[in-house]
CHARMM-style PDB file with segment names, atoms N, HN, CA, C and O in Angstrom:
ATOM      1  N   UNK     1      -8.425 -24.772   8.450  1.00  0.00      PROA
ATOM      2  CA  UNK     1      -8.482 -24.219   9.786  1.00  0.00      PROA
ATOM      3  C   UNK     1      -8.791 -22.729   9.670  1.00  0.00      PROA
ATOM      4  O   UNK     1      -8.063 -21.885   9.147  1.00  0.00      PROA
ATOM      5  N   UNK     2      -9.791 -22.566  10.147  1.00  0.00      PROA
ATOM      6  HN  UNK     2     -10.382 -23.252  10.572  1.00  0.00      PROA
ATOM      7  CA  UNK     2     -10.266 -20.874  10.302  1.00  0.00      PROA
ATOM      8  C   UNK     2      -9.296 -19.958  11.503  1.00  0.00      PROA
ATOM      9  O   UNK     2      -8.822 -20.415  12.543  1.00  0.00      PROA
ATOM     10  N   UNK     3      -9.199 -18.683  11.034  1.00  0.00      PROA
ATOM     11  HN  UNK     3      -9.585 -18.311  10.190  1.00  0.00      PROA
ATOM     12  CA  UNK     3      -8.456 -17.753  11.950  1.00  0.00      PROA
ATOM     13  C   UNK     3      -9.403 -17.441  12.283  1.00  0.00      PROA
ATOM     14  O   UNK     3     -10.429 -17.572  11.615  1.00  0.00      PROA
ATOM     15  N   UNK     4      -9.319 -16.742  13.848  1.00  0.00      PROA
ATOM     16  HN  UNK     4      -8.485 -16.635  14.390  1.00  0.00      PROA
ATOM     17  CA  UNK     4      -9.540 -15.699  14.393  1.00  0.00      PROA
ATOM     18  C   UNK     4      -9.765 -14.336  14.919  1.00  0.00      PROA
ATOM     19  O   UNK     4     -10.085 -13.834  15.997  1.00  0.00      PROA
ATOM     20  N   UNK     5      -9.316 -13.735  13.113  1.00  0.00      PROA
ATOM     21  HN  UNK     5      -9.056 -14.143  12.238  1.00  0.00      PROA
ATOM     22  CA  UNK     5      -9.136 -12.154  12.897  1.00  0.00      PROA
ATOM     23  C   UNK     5      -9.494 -11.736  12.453  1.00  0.00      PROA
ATOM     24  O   UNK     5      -9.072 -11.994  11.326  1.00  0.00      PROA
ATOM     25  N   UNK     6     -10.571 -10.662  12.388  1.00  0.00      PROA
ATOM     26  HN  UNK     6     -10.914 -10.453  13.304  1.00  0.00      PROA
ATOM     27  CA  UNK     6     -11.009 -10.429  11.066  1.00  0.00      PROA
ATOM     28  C   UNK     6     -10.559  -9.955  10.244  1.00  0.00      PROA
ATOM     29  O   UNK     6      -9.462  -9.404  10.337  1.00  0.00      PROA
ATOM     30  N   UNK     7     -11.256 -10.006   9.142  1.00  0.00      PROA
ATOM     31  HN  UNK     7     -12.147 -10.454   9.066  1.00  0.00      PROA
ATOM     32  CA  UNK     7      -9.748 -10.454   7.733  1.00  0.00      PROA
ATOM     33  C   UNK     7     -10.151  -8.330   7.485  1.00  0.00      PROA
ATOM     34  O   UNK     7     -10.928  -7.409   7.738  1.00  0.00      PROA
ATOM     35  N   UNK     8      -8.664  -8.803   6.705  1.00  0.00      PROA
ATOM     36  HN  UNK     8      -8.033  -9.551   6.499  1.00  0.00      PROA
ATOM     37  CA  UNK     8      -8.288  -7.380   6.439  1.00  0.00      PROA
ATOM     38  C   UNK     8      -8.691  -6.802   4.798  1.00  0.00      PROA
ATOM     39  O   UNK     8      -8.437  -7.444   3.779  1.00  0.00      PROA
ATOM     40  N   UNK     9      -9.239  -5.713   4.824  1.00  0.00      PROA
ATOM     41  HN  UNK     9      -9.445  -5.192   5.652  1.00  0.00      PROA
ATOM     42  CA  UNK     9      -9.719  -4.937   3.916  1.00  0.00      PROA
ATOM     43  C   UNK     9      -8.077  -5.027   2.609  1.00  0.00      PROA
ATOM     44  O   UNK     9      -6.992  -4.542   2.931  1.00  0.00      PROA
ATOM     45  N   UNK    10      -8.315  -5.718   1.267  1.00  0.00      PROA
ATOM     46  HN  UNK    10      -9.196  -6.111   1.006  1.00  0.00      PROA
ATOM     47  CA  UNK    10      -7.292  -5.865   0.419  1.00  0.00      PROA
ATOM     48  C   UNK    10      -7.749  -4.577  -0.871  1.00  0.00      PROA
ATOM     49  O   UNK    10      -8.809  -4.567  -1.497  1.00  0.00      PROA
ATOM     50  N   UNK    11      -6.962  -3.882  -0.966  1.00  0.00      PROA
ATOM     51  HN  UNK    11      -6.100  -3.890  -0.458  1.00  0.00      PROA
ATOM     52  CA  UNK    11      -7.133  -3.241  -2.082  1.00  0.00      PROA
ATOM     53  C   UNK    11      -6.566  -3.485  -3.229  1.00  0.00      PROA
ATOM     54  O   UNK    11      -5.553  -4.145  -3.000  1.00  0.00      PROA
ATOM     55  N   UNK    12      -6.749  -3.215  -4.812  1.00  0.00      PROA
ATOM     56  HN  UNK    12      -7.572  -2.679  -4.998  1.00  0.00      PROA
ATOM     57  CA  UNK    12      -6.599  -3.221  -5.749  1.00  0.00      PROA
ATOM     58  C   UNK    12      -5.268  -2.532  -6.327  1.00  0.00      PROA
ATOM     59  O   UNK    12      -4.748  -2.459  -5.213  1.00  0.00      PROA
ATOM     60  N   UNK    13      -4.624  -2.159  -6.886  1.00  0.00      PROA
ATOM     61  HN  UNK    13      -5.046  -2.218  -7.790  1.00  0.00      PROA
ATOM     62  CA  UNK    13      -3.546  -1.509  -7.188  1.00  0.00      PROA
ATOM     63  C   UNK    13      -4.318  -0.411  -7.745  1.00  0.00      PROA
ATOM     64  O   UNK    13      -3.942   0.673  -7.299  1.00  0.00      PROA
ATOM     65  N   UNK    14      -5.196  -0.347  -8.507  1.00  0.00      PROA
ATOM     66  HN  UNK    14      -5.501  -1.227  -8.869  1.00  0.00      PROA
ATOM     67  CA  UNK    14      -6.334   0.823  -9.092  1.00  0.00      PROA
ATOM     68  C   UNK    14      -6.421   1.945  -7.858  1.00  0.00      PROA
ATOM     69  O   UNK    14      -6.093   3.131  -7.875  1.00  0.00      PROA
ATOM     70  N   UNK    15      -7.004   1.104  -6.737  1.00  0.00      PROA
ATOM     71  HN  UNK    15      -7.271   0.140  -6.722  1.00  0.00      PROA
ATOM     72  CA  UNK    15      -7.330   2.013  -5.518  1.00  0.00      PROA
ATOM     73  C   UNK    15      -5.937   2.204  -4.847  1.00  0.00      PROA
ATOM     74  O   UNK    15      -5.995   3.251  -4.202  1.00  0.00      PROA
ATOM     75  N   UNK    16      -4.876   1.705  -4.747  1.00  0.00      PROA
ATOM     76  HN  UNK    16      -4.829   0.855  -5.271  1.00  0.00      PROA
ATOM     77  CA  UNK    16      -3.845   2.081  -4.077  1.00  0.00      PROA
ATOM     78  C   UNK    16      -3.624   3.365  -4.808  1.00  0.00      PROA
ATOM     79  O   UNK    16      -3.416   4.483  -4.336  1.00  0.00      PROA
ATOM     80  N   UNK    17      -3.707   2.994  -6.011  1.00  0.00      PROA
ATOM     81  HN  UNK    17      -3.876   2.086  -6.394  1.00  0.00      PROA
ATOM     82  CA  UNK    17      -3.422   4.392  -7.340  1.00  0.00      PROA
ATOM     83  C   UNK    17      -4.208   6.076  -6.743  1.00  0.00      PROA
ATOM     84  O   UNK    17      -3.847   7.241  -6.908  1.00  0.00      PROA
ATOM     85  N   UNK    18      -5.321   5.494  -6.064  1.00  0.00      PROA
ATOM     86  HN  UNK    18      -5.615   4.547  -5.930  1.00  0.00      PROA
ATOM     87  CA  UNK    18      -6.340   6.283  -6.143  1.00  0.00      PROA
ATOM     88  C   UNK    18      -5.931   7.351  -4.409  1.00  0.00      PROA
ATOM     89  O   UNK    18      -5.794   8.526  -4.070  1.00  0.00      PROA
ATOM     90  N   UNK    19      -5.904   6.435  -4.002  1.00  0.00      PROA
ATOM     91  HN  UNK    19      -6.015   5.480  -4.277  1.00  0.00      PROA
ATOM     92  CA  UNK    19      -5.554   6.653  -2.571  1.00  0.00      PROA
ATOM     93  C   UNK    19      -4.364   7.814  -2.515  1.00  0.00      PROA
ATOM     94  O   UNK    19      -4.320   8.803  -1.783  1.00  0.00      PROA
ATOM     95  N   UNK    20      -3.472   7.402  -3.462  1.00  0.00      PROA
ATOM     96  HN  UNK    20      -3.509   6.599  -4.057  1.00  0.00      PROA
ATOM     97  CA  UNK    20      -1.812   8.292  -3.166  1.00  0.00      PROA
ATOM     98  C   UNK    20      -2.153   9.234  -4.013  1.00  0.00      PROA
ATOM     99  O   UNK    20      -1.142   9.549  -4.640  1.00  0.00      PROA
ATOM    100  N   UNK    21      -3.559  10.175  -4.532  1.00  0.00      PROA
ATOM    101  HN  UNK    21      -4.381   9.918  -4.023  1.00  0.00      PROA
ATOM    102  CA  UNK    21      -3.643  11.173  -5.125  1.00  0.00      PROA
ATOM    103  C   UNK    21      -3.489  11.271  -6.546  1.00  0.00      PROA
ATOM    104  O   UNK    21      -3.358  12.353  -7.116  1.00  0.00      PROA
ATOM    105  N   UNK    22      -3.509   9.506  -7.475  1.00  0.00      PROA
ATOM    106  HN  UNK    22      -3.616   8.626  -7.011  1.00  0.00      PROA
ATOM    107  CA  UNK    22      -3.539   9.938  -8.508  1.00  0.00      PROA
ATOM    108  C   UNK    22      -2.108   9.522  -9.015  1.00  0.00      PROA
ATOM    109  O   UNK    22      -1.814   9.935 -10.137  1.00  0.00      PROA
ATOM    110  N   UNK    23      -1.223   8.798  -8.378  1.00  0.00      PROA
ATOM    111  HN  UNK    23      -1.462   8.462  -7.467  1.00  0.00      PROA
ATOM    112  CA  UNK    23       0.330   8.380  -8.810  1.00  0.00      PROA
ATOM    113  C   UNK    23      -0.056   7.315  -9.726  1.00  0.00      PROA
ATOM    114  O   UNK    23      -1.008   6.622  -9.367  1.00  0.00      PROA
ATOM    115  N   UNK    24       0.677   6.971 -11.195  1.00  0.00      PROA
ATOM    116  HN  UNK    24       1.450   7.534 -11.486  1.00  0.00      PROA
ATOM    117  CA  UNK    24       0.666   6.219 -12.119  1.00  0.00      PROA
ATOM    118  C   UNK    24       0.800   5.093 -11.707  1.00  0.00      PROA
ATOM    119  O   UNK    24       1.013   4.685 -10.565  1.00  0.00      PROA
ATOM    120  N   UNK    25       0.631   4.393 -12.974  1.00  0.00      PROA
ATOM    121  HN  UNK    25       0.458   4.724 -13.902  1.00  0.00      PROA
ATOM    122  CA  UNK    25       0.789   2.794 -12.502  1.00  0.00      PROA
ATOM    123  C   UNK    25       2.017   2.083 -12.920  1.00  0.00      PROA
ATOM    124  O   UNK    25       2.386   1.003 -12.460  1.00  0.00      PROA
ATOM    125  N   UNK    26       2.706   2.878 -13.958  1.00  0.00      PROA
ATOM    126  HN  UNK    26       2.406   3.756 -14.331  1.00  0.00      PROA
ATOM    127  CA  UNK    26       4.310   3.043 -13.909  1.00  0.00      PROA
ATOM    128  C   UNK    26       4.749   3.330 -12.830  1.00  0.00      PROA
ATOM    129  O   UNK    26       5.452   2.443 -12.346  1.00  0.00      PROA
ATOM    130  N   UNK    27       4.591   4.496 -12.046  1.00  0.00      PROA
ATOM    131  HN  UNK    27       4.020   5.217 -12.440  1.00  0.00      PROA
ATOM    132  CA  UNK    27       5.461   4.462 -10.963  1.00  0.00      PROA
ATOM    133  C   UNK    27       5.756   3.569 -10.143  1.00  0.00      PROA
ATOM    134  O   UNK    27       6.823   3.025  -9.858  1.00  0.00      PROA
ATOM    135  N   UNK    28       4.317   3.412  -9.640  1.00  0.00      PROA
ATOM    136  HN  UNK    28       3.450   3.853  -9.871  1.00  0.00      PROA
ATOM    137  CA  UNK    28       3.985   2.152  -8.429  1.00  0.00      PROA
ATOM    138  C   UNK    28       4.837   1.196  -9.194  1.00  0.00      PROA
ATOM    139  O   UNK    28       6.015   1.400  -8.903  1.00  0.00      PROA
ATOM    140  N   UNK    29       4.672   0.050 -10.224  1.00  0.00      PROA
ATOM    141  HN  UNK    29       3.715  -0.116 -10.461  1.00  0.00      PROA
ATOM    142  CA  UNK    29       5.171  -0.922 -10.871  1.00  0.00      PROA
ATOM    143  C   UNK    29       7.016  -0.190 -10.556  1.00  0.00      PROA
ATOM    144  O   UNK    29       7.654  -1.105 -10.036  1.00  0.00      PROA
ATOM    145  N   UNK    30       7.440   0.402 -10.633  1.00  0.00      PROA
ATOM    146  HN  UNK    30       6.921   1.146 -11.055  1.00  0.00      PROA
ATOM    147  CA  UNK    30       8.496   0.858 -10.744  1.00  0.00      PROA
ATOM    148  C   UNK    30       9.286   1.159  -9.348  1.00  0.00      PROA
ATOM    149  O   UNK    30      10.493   1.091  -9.115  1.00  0.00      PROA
ATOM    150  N   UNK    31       8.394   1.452  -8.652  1.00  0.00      PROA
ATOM    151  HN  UNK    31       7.414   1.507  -8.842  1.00  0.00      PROA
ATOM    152  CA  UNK    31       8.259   1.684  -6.515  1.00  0.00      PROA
ATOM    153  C   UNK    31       8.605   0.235  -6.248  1.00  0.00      PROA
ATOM    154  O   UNK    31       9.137  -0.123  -5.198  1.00  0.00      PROA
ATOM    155  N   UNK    32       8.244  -0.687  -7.358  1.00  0.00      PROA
ATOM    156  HN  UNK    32       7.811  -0.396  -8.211  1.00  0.00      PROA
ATOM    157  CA  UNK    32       8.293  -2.130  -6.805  1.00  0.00      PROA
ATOM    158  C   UNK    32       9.354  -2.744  -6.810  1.00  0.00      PROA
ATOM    159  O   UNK    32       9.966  -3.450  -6.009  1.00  0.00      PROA
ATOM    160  N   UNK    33       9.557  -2.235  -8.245  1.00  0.00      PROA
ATOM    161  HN  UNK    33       9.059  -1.662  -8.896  1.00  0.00      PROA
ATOM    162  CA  UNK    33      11.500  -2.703  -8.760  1.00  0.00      PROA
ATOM    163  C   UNK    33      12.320  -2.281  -7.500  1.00  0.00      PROA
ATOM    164  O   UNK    33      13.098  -3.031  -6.911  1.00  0.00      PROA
ATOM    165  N   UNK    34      12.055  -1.020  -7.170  1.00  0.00      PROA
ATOM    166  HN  UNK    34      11.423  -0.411  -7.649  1.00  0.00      PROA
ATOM    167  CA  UNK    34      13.120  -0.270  -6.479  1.00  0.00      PROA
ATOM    168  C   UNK    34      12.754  -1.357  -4.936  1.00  0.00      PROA
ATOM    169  O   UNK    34      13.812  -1.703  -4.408  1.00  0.00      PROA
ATOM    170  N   UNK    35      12.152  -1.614  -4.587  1.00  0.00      PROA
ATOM    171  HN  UNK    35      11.294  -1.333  -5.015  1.00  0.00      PROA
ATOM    172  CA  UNK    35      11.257  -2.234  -3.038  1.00  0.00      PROA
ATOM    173  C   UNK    35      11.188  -0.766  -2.725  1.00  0.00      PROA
ATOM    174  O   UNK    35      12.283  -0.365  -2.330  1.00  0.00      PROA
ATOM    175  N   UNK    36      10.422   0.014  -2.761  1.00  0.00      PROA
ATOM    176  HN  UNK    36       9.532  -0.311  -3.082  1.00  0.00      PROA
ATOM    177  CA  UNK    36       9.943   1.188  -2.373  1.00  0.00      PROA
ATOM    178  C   UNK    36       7.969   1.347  -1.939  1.00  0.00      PROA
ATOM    179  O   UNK    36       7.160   1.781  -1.119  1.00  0.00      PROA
ATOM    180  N   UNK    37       8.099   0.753  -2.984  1.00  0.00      PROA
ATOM    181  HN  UNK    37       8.755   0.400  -3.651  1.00  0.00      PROA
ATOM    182  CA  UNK    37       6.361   0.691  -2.348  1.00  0.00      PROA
ATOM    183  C   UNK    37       5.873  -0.339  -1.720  1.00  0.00      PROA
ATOM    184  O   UNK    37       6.458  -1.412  -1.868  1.00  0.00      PROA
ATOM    185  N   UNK    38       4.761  -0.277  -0.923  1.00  0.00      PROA
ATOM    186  HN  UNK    38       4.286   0.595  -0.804  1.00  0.00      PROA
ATOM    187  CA  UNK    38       4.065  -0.901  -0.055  1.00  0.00      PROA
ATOM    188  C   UNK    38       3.882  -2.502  -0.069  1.00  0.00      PROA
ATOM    189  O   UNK    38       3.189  -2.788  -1.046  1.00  0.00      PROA
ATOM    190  N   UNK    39       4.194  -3.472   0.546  1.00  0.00      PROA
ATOM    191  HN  UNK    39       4.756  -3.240   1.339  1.00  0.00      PROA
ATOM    192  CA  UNK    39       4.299  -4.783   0.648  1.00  0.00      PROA
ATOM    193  C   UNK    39       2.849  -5.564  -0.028  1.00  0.00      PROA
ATOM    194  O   UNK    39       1.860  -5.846   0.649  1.00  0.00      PROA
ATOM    195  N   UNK    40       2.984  -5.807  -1.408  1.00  0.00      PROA
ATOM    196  HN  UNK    40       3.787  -5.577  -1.958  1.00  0.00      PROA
ATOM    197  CA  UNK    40       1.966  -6.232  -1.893  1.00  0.00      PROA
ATOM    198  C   UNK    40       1.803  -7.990  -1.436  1.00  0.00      PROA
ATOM    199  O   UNK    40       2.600  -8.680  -0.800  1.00  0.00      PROA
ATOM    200  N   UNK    41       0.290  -8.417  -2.105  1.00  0.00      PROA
ATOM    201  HN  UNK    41      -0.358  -7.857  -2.621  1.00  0.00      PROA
ATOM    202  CA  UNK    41       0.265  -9.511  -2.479  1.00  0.00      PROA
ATOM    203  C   UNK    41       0.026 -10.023  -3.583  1.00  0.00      PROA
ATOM    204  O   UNK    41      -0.526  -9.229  -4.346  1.00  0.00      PROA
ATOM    205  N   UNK    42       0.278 -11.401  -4.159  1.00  0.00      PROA
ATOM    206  HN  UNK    42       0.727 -12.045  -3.539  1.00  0.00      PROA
ATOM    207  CA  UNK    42       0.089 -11.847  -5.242  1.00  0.00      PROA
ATOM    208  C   UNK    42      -0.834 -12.851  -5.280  1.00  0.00      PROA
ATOM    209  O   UNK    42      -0.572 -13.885  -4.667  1.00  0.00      PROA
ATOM    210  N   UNK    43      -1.957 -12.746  -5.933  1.00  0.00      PROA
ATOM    211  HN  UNK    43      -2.170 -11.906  -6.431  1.00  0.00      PROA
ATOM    212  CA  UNK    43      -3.124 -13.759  -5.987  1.00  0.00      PROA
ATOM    213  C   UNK    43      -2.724 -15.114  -6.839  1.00  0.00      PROA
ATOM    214  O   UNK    43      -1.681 -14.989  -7.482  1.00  0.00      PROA
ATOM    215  N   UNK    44      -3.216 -16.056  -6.918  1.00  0.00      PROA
ATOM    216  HN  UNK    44      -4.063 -16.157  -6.396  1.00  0.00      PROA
ATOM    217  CA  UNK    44      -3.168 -17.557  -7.077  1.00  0.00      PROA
ATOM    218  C   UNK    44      -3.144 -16.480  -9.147  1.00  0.00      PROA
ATOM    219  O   UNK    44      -2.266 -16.646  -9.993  1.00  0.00      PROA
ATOM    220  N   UNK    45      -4.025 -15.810  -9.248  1.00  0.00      PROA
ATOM    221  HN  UNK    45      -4.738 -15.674  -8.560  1.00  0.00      PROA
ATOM    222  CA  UNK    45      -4.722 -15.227 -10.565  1.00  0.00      PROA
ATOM    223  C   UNK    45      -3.393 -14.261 -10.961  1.00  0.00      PROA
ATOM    224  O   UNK    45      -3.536 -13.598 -11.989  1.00  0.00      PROA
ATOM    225  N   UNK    46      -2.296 -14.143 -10.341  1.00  0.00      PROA
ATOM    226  HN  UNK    46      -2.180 -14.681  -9.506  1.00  0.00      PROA
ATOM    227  CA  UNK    46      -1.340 -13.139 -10.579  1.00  0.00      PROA
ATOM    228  C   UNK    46      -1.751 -11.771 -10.126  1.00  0.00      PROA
ATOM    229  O   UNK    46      -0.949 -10.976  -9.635  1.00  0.00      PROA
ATOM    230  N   UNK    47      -2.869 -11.550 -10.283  1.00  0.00      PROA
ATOM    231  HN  UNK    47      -3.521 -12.195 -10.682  1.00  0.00      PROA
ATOM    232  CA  UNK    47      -3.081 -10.113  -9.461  1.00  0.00      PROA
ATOM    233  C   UNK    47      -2.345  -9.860  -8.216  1.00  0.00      PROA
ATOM    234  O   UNK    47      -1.736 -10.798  -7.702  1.00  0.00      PROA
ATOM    235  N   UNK    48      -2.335  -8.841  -7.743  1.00  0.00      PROA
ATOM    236  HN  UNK    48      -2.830  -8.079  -8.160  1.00  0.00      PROA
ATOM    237  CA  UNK    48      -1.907  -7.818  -6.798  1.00  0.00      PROA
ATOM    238  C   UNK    48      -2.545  -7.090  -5.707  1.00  0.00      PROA
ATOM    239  O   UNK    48      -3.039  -6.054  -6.150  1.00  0.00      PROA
ATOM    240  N   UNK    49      -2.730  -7.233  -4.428  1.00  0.00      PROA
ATOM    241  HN  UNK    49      -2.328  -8.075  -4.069  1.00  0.00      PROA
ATOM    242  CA  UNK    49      -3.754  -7.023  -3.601  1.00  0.00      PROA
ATOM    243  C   UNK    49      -2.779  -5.906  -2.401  1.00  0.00      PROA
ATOM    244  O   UNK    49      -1.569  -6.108  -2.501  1.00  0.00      PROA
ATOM    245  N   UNK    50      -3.049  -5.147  -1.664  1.00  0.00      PROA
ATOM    246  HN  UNK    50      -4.032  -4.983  -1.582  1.00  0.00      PROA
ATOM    247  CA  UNK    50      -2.233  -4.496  -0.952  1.00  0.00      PROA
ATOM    248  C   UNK    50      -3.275  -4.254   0.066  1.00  0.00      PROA
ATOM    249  O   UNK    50      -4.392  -3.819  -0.215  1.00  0.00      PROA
ATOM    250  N   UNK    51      -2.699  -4.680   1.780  1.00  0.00      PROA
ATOM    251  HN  UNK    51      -1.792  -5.034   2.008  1.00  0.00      PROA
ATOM    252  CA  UNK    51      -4.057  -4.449   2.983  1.00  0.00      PROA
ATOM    253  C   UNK    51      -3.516  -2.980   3.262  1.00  0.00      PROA
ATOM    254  O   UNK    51      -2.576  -2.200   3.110  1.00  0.00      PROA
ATOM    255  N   UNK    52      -4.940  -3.190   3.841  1.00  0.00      PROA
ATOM    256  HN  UNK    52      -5.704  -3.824   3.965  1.00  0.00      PROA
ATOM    257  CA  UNK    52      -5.298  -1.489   3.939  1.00  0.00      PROA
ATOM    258  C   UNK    52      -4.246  -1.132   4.756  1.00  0.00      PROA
ATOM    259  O   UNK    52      -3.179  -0.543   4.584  1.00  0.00      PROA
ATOM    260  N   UNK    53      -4.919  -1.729   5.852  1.00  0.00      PROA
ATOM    261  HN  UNK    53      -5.786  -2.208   5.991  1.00  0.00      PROA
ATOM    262  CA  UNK    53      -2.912  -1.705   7.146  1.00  0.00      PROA
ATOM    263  C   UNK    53      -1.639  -1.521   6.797  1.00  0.00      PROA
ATOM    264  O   UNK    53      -0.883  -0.828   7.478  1.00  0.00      PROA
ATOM    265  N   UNK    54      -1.230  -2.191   5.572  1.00  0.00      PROA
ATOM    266  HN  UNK    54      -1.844  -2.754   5.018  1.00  0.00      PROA
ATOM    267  CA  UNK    54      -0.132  -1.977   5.043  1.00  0.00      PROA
ATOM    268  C   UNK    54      -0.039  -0.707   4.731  1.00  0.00      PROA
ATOM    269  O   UNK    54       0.702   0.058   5.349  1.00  0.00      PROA
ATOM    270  N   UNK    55      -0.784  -0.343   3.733  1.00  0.00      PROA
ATOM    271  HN  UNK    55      -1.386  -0.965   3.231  1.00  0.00      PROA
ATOM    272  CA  UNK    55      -0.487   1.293   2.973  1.00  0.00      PROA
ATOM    273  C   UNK    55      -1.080   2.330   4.184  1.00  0.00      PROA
ATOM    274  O   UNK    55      -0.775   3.499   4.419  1.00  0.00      PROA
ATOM    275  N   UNK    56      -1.534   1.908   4.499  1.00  0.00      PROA
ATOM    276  HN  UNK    56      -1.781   0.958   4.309  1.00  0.00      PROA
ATOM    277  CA  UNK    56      -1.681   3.353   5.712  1.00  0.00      PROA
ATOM    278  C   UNK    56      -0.377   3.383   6.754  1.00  0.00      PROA
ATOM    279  O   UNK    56       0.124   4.458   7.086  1.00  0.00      PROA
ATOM    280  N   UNK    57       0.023   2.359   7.140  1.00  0.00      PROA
ATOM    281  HN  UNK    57      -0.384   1.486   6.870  1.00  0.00      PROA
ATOM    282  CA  UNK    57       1.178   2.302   7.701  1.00  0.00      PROA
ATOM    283  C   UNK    57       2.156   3.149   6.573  1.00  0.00      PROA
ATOM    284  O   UNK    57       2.566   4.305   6.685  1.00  0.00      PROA
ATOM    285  N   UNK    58       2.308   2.526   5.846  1.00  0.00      PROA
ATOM    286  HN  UNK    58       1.975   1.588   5.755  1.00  0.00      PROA
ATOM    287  CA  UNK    58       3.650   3.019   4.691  1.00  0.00      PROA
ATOM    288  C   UNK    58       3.327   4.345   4.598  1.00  0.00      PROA
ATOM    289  O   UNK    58       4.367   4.957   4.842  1.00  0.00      PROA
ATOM    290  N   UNK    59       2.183   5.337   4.309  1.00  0.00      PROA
ATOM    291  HN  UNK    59       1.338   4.840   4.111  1.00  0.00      PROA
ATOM    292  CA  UNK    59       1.930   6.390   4.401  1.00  0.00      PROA
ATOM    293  C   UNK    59       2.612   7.155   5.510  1.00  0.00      PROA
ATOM    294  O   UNK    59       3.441   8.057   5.383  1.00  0.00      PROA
ATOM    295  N   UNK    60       2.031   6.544   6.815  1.00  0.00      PROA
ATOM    296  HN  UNK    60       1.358   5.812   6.917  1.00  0.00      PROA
ATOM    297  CA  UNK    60       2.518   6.818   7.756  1.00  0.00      PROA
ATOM    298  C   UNK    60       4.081   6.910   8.045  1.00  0.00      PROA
ATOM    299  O   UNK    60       4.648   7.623   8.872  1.00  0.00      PROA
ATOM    300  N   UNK    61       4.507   6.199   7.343  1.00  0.00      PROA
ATOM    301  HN  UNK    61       4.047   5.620   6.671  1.00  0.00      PROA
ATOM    302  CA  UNK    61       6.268   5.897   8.004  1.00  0.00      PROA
ATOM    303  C   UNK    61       6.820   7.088   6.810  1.00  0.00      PROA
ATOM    304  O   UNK    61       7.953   7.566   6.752  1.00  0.00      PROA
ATOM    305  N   UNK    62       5.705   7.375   5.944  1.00  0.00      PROA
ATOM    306  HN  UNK    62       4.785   6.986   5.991  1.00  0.00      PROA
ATOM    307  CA  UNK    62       6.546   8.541   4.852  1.00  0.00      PROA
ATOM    308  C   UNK    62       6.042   9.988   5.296  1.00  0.00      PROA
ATOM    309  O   UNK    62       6.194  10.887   4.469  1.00  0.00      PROA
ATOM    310  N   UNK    63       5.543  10.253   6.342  1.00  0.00      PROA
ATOM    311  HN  UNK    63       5.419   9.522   7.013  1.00  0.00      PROA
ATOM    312  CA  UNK    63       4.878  11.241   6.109  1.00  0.00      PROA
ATOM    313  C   UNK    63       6.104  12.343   6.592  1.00  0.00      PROA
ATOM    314  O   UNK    63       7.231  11.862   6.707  1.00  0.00      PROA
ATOM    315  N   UNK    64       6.014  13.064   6.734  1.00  0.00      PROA
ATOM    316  HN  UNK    64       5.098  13.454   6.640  1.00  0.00      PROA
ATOM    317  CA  UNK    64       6.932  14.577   6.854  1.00  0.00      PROA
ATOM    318  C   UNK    64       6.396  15.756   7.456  1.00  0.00      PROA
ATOM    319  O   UNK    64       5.455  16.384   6.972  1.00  0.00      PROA
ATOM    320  N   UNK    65       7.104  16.115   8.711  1.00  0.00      PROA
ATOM    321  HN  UNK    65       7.869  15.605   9.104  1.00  0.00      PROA
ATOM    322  CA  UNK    65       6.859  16.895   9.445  1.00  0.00      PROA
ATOM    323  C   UNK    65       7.229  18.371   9.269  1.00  0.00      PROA
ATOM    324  O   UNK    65       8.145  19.057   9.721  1.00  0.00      PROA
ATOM    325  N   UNK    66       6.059  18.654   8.347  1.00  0.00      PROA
ATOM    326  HN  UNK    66       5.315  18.097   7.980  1.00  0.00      PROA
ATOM    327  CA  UNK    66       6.620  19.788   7.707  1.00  0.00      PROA
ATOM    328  C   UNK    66       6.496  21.209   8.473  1.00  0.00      PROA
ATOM    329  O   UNK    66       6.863  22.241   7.910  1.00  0.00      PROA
ATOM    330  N   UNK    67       5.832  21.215  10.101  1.00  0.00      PROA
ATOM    331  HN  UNK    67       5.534  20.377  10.558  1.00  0.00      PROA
ATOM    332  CA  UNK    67       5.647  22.360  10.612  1.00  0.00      PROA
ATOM    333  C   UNK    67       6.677  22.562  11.721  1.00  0.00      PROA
ATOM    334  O   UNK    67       6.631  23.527  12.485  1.00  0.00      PROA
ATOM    335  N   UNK    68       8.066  21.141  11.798  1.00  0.00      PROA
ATOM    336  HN  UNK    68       8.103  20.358  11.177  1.00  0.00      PROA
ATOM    337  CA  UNK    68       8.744  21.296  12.586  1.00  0.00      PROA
ATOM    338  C   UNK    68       8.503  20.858  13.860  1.00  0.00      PROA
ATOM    339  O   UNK    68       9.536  20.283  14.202  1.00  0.00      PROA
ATOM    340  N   UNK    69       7.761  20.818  14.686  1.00  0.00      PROA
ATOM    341  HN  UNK    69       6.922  21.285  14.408  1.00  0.00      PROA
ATOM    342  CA  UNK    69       6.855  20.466  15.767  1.00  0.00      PROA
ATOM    343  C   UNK    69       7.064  19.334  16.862  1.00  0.00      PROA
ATOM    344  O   UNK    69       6.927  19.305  18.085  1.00  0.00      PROA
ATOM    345  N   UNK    70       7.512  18.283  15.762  1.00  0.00      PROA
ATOM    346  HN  UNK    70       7.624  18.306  14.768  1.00  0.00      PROA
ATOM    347  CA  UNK    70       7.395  16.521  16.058  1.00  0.00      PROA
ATOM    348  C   UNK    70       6.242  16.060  16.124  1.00  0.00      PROA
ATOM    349  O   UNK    70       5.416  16.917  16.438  1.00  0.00      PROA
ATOM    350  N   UNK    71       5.711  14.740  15.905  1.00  0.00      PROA
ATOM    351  HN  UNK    71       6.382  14.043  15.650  1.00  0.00      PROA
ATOM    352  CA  UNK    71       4.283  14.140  16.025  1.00  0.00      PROA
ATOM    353  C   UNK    71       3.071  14.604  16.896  1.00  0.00      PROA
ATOM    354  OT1 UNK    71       2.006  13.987  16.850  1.00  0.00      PROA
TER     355      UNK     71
END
């Protein structure tokens, strides 16, 4: 049965890497232990896929209002 949504952009753990400026792949692996990082998926292949939606959200819910201001 086909959905109706268009499907969502899955990134790599490489590019999640890439995205957060360069954070290791220890960490992330380690963000995971803790449930700290971003709600992955797991492929049939064991790989690891993370939607774009997800980590921009999670970005979002971390970000810090550092000029005082509010949103």
């Amino acid at each position: 049965m086909a959905r109706n949504r268009p499907s969502a952009e899955l990134l790599t753990v490489r590019q999640v890497l890439e995205e957060l400026g360069g954070v290791s792949r220890r960490t992330f692996y380690r963000w995971r232990e803790l449930e700290l990082a971003p709600t992955c998926i797991r492929l049939p292949n064991g790989q690891l896929r993370v939607r774009r939606d997800v980590l921009d959200a999670w970005v979002e819910e971390r970000a810090e209002d550092v000029y005082g201001g509010g949103r």
